[in-house]
Backbone as a chain_set.jsonl record, in Angstrom:
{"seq": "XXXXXXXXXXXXXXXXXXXXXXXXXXXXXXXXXXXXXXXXXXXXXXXXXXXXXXXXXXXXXXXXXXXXXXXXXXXXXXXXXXXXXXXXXXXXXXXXXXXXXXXXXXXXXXXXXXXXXXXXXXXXXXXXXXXXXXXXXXXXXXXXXXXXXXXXXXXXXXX", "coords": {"N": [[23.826, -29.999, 13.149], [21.338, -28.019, 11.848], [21.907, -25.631, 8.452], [21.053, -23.421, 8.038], [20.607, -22.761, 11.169], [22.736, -22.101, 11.915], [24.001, -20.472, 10.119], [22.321, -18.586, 10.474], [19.012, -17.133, 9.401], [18.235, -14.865, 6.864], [15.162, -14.142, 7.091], [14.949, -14.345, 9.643], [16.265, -12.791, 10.737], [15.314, -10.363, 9.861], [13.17, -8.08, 11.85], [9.346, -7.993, 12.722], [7.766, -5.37, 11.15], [6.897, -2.312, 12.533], [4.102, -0.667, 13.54], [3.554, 1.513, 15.249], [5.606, 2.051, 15.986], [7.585, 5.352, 16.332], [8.1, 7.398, 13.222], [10.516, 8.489, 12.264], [12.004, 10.2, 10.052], [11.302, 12.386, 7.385], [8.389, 13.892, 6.282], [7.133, 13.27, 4.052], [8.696, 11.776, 2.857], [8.897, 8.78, 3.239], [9.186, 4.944, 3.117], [6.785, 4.492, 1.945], [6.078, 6.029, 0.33], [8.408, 6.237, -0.774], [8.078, 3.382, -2.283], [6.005, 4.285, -3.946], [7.2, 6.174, -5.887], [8.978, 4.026, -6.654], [7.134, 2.61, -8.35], [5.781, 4.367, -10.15], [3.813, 6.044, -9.228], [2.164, 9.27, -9.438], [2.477, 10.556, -7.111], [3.265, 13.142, -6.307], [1.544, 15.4, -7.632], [-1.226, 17.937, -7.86], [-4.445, 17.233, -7.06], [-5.83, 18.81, -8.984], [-4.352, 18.302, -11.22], [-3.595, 15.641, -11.415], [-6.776, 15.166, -12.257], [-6.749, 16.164, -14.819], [-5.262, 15.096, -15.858], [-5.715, 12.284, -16.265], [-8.435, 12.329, -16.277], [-11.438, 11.755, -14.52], [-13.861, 9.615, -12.345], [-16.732, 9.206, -10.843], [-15.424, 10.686, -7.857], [-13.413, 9.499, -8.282], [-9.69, 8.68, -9.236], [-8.152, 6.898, -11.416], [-5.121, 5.737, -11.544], [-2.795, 4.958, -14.087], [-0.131, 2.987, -14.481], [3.288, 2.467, -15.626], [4.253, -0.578, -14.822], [2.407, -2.861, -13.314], [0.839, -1.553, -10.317], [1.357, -3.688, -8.136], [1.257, -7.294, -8.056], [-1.225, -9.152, -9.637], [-3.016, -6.843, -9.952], [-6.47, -5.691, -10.327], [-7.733, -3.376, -11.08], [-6.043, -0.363, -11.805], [-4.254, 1.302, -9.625], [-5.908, 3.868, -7.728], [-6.637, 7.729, -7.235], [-8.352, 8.697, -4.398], [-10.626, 11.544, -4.63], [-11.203, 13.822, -2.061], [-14.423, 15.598, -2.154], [-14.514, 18.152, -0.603], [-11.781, 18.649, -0.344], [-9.428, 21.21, -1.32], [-8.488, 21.626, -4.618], [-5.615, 22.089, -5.454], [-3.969, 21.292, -4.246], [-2.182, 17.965, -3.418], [-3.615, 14.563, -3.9], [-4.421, 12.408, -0.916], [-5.333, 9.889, -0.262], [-4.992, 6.793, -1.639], [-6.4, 3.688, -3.553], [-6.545, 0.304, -4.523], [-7.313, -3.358, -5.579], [-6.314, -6.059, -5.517], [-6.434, -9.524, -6.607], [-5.957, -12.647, -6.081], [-6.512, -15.029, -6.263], [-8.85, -17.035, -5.196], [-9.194, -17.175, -2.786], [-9.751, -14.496, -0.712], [-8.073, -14.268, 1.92], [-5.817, -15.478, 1.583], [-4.731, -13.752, -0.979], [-4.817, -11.685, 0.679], [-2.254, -12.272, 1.987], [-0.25, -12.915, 0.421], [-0.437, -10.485, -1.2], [0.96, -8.932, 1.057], [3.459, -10.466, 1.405], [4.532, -9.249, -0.916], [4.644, -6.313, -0.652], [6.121, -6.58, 1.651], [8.903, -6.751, 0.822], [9.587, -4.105, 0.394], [9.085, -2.642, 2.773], [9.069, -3.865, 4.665], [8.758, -6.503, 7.183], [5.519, -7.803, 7.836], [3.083, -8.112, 10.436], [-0.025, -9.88, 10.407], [-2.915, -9.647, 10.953], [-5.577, -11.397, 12.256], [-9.165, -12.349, 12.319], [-11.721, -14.548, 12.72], [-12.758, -14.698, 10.364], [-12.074, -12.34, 8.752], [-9.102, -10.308, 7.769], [-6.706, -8.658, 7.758], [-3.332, -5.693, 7.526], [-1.122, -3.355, 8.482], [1.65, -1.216, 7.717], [2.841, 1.426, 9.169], [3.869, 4.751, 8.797], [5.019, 7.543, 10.775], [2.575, 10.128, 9.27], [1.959, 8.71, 7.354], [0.489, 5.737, 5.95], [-0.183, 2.263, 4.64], [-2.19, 0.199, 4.035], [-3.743, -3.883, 4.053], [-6.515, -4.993, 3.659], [-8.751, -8.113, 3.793], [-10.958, -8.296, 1.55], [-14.792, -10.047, 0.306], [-14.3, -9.176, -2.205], [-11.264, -9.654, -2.718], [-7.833, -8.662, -2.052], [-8.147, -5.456, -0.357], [-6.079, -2.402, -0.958], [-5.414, 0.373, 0.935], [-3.717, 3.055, 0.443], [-2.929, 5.916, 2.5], [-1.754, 9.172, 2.505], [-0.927, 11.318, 4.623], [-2.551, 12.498, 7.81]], "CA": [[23.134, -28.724, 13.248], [20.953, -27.295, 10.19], [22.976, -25.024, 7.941], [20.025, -21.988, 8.57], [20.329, -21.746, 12.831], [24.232, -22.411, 12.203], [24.595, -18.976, 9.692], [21.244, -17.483, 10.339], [18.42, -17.136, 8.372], [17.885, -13.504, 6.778], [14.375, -13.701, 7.355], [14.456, -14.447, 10.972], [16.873, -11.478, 11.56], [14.62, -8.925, 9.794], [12.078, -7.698, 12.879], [8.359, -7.406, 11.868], [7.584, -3.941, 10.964], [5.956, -2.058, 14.323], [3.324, 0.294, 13.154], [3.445, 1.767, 16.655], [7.061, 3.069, 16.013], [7.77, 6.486, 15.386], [8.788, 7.692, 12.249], [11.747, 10.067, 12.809], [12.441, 10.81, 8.871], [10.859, 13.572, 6.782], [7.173, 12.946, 6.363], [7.101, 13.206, 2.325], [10.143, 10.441, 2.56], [8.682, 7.182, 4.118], [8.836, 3.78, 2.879], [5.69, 4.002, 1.306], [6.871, 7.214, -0.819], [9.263, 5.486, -2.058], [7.347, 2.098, -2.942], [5.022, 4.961, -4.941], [7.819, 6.788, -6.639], [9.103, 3.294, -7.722], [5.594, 2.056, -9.017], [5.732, 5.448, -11.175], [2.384, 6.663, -9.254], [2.756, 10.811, -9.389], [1.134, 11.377, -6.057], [3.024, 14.718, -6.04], [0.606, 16.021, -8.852], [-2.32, 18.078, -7.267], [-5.326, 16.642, -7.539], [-6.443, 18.775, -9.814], [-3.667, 17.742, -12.281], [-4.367, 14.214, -11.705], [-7.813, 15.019, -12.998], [-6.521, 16.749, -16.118], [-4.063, 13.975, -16.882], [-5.876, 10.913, -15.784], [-9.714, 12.287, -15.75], [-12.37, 11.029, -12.949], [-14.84, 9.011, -12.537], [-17.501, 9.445, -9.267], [-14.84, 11.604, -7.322], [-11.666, 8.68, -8.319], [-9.049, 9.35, -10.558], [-7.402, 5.891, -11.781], [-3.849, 6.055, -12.139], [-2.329, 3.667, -15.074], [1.128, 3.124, -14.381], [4.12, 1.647, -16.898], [3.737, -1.936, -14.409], [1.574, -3.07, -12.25], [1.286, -0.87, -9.051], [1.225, -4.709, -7.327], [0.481, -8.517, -8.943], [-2.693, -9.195, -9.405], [-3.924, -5.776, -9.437], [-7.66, -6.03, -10.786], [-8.006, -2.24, -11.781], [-5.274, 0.149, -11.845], [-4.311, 1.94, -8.363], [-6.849, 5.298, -7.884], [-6.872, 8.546, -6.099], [-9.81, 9.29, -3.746], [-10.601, 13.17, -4.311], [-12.009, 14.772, -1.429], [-14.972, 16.817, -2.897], [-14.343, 19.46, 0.238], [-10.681, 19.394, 0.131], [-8.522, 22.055, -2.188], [-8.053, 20.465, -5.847], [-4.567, 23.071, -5.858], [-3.482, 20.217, -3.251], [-1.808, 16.567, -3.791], [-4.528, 13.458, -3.294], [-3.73, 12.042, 0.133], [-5.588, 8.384, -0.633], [-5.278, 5.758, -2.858], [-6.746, 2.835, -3.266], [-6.702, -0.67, -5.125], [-7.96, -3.744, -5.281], [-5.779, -7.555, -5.966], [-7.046, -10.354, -6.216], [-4.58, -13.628, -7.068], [-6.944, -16.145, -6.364], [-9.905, -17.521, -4.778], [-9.501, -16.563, -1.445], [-8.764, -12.959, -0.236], [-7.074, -13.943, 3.012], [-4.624, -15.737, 0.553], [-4.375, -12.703, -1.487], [-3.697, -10.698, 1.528], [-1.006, -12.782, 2.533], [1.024, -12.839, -0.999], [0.388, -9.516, -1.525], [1.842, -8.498, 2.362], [4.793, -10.715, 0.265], [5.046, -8.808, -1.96], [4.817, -5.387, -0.039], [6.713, -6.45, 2.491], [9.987, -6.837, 0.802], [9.821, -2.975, 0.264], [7.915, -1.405, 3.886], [9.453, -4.283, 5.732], [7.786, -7.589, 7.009], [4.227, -6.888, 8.617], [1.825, -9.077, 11.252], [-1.146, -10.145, 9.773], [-4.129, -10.144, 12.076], [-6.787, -12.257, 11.85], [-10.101, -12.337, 13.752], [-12.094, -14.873, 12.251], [-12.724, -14.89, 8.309], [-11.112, -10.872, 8.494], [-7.61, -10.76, 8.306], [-5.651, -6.754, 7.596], [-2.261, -6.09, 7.487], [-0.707, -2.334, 8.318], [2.505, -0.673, 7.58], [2.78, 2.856, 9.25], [5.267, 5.541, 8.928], [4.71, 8.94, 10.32], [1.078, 10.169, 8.562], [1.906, 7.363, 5.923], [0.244, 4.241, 5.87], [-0.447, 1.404, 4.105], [-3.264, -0.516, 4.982], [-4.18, -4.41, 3.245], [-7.886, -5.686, 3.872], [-9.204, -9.089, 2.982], [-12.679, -8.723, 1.442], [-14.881, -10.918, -0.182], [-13.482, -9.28, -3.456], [-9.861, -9.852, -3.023], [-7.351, -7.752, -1.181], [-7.874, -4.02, -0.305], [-5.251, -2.205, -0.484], [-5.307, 1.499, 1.302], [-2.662, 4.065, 0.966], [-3.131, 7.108, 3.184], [-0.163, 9.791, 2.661], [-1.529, 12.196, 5.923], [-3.796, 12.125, 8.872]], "C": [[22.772, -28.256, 11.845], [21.808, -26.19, 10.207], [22.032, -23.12, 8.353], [20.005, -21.602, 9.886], [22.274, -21.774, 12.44], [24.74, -20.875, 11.237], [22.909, -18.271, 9.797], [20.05, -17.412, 9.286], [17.868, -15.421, 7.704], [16.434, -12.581, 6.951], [13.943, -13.708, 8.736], [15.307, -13.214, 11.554], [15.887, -10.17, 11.208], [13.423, -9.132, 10.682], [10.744, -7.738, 11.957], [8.079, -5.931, 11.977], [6.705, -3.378, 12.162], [4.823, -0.577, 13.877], [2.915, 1.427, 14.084], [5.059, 2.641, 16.853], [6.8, 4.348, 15.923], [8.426, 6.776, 14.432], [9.382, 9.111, 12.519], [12.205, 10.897, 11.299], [11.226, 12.158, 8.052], [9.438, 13.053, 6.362], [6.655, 13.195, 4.904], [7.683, 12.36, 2.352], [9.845, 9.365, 2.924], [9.172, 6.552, 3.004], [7.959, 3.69, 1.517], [5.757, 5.13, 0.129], [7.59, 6.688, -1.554], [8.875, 4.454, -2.97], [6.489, 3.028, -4.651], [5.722, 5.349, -6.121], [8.313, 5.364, -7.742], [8.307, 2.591, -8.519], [5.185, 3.013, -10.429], [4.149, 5.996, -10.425], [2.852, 8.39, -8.518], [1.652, 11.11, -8.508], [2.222, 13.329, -5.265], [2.57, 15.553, -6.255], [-0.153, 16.777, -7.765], [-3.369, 17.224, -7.766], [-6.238, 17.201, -8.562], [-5.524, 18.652, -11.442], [-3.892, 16.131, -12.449], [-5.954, 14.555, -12.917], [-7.746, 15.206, -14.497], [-5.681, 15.712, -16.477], [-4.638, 12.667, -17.131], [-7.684, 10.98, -16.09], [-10.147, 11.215, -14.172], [-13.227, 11.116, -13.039], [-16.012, 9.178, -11.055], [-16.505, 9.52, -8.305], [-13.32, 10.449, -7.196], [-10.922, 9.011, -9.355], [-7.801, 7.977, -10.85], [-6.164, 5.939, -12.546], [-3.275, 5.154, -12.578], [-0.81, 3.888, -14.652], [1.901, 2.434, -15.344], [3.884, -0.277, -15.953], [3.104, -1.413, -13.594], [1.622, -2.372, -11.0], [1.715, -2.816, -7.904], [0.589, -5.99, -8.532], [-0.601, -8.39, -8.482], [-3.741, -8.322, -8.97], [-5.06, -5.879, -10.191], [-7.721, -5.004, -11.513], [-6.294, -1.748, -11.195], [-5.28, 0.863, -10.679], [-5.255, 3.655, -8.779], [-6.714, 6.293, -6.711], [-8.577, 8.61, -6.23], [-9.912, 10.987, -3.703], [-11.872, 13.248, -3.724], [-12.885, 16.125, -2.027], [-15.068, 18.508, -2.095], [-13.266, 19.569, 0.598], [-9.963, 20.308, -1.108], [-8.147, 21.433, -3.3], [-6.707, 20.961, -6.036], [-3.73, 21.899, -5.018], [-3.113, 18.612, -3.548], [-2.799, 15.753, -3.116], [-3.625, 12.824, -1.877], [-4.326, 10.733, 0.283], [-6.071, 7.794, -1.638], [-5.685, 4.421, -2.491], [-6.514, 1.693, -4.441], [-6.913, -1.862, -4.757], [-6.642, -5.155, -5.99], [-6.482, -8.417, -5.653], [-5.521, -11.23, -7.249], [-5.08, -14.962, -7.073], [-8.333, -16.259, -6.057], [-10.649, -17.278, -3.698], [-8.726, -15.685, -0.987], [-8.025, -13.343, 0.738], [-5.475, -14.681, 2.747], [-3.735, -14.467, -0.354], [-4.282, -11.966, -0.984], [-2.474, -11.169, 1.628], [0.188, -12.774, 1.758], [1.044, -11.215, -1.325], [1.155, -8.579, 0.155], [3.201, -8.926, 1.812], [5.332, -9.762, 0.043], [5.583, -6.919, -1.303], [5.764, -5.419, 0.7], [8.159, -6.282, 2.351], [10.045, -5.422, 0.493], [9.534, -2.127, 1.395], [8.574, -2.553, 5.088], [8.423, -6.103, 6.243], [6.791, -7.061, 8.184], [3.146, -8.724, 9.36], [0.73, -9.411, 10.446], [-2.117, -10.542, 10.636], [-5.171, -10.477, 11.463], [-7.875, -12.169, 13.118], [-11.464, -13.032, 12.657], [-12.14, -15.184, 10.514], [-11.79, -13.271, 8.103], [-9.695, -11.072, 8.727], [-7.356, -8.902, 7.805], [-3.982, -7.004, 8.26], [-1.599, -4.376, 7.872], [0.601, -2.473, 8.578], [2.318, 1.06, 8.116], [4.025, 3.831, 9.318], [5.057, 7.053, 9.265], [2.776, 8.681, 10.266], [0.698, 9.001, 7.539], [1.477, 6.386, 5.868], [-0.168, 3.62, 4.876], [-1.012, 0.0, 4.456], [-3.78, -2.192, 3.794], [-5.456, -5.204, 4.23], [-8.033, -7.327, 3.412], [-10.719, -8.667, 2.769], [-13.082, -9.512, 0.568], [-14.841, -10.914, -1.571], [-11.671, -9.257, -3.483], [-9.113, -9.019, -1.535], [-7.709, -6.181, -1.482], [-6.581, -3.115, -0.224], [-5.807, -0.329, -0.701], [-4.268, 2.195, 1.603], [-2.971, 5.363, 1.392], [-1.367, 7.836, 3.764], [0.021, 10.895, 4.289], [-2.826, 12.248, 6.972], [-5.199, 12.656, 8.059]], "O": [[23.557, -28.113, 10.907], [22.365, -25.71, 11.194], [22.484, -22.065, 8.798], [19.582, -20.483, 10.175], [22.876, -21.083, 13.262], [25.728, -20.243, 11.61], [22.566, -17.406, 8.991], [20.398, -17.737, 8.15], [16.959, -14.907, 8.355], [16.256, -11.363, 6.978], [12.865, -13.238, 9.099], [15.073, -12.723, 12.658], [15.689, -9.219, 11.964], [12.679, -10.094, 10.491], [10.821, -7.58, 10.738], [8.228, -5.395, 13.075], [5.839, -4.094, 12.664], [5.245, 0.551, 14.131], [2.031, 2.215, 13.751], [5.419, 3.528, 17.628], [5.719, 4.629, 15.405], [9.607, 6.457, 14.564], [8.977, 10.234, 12.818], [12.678, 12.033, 11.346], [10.314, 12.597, 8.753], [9.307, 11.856, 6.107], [5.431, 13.313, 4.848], [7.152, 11.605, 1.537], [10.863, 8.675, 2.98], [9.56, 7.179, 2.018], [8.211, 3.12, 0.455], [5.395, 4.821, -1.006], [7.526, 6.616, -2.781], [9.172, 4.464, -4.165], [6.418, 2.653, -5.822], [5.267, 5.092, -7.235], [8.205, 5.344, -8.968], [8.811, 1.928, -9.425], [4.552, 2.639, -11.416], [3.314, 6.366, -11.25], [3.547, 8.646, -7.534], [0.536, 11.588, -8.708], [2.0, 14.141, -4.367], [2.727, 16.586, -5.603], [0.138, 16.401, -6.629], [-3.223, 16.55, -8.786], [-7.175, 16.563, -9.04], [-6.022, 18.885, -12.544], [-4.294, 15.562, -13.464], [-6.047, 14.203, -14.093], [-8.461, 14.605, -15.299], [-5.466, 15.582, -17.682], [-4.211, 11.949, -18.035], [-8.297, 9.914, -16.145], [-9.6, 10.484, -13.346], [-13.836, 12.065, -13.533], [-15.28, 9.277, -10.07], [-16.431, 8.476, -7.657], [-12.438, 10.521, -6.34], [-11.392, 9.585, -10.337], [-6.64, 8.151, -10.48], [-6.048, 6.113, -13.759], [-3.018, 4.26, -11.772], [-0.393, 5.038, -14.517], [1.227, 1.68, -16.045], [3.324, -1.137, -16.633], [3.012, -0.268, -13.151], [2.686, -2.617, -10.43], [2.458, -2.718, -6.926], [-0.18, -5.811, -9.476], [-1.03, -7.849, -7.463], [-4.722, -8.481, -8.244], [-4.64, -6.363, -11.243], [-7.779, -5.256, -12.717], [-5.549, -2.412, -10.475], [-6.425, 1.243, -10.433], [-5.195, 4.318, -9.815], [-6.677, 5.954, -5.528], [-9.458, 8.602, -7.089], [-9.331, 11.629, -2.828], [-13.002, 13.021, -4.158], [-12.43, 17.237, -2.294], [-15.447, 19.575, -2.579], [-13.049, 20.271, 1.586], [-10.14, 19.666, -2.143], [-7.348, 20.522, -3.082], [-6.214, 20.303, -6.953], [-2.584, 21.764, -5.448], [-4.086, 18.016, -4.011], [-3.016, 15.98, -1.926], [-2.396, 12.792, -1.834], [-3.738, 10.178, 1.211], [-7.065, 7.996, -2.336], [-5.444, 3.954, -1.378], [-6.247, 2.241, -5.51], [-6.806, -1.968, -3.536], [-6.186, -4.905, -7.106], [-7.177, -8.384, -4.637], [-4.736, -10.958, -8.158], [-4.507, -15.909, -7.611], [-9.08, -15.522, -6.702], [-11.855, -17.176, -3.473], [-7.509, -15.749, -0.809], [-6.946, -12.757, 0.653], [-4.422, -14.544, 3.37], [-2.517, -14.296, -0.394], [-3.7, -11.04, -1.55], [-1.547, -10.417, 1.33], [1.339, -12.666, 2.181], [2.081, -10.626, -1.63], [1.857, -7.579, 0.001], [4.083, -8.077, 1.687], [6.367, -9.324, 0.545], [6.696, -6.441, -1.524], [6.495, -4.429, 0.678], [8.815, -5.825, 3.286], [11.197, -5.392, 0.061], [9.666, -0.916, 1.22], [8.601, -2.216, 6.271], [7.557, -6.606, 5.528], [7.03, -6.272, 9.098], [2.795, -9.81, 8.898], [0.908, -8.809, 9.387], [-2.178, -11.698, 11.054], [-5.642, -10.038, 10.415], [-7.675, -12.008, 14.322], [-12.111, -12.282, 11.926], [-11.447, -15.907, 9.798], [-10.879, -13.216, 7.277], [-9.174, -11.772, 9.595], [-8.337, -8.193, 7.581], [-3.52, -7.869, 9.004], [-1.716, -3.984, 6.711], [1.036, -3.355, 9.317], [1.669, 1.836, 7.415], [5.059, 3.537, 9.918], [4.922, 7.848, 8.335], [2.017, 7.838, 10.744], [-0.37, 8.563, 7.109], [2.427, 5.647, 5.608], [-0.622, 4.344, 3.99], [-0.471, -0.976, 4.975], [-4.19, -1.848, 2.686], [-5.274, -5.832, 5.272], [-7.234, -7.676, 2.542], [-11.553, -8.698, 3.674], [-12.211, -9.958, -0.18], [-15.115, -11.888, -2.271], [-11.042, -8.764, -4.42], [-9.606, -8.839, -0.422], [-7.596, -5.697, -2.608], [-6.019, -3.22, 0.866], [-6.293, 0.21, -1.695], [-3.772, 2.161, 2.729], [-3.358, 6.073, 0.464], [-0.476, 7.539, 4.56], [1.103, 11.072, 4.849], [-3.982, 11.984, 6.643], [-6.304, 12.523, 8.584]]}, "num_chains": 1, "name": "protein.A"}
């Protein structure tokens, strides 16, 4: 008997993540809060402190962090400011862009990796050349695209 069905393997006990769950914890506190806090990205700022700390460029505000928000991030993770929501108010999506190779549905898949050991492990649907990947918690998600520049990656903190 292999030594992995005989003590288990730690990745076959962790479930894949169910985006369909409910999130029962505090809806500032997910998963994906935390991933942010440890990335160093200050999405408690308002957005109009982002702007003053970070400036913005056609309504984004590119947030440099001490590492990488993620390998093979291309640009630095960015808030999206809503030009009709309250700048007195914290950005509620970010966005960035990895690429790690050649082919995005590769560079979804490493960076789901890489995500996953922090949000949990996640499905990866495919439907032809498209592949996406979500994590949800609550209002919180975390959304990865394949396009034909790399991976997307979408964080949305509220509906």
């Amino acid at each position: 008997m292999p030594l992995a069905r005989l003590f288990g393997s730690l990745r076959s006990r962790r479930r894949a993540h169910d985006p369909t769950q409910r999130w029962s914890g505090p809806p500032d506190a997910t998963p994906i809060h935390t991933l942010l806090d440890q990335r160093g990205v200050p999405w408690r700022l308002t957005a109009a402190d982002l702007v003053q700390r970070f400036g913005e460029t056609d309504g984004r505000v590119e947030i440099p962090t001490a590492q990488p928000f993620l390998p093979g991030l291309v640009r630095p993770l960015s808030a999206a400011l809503d030009p009709h929501a309250p700048r007195d108010r914290p950005a509620t999506a970010f966005s960035a862009l990895v690429r790690r190779g050649g082919d995005p549905a590769g560079d979804l898949r490493l960076t789901a990796d890489e995500v996953s050991l922090y949000l949990g492990r996640v499905r990866i649907h495919r439907s032809g050349r498209a592949a996406t990947a979500l994590w949800r918690f609550g209002a919180a998600s975390l959304e990865l695209v394949a396009t034909p520049d790399g991976c997307r990656v979408d964080i949305r903190l509220s509906d």
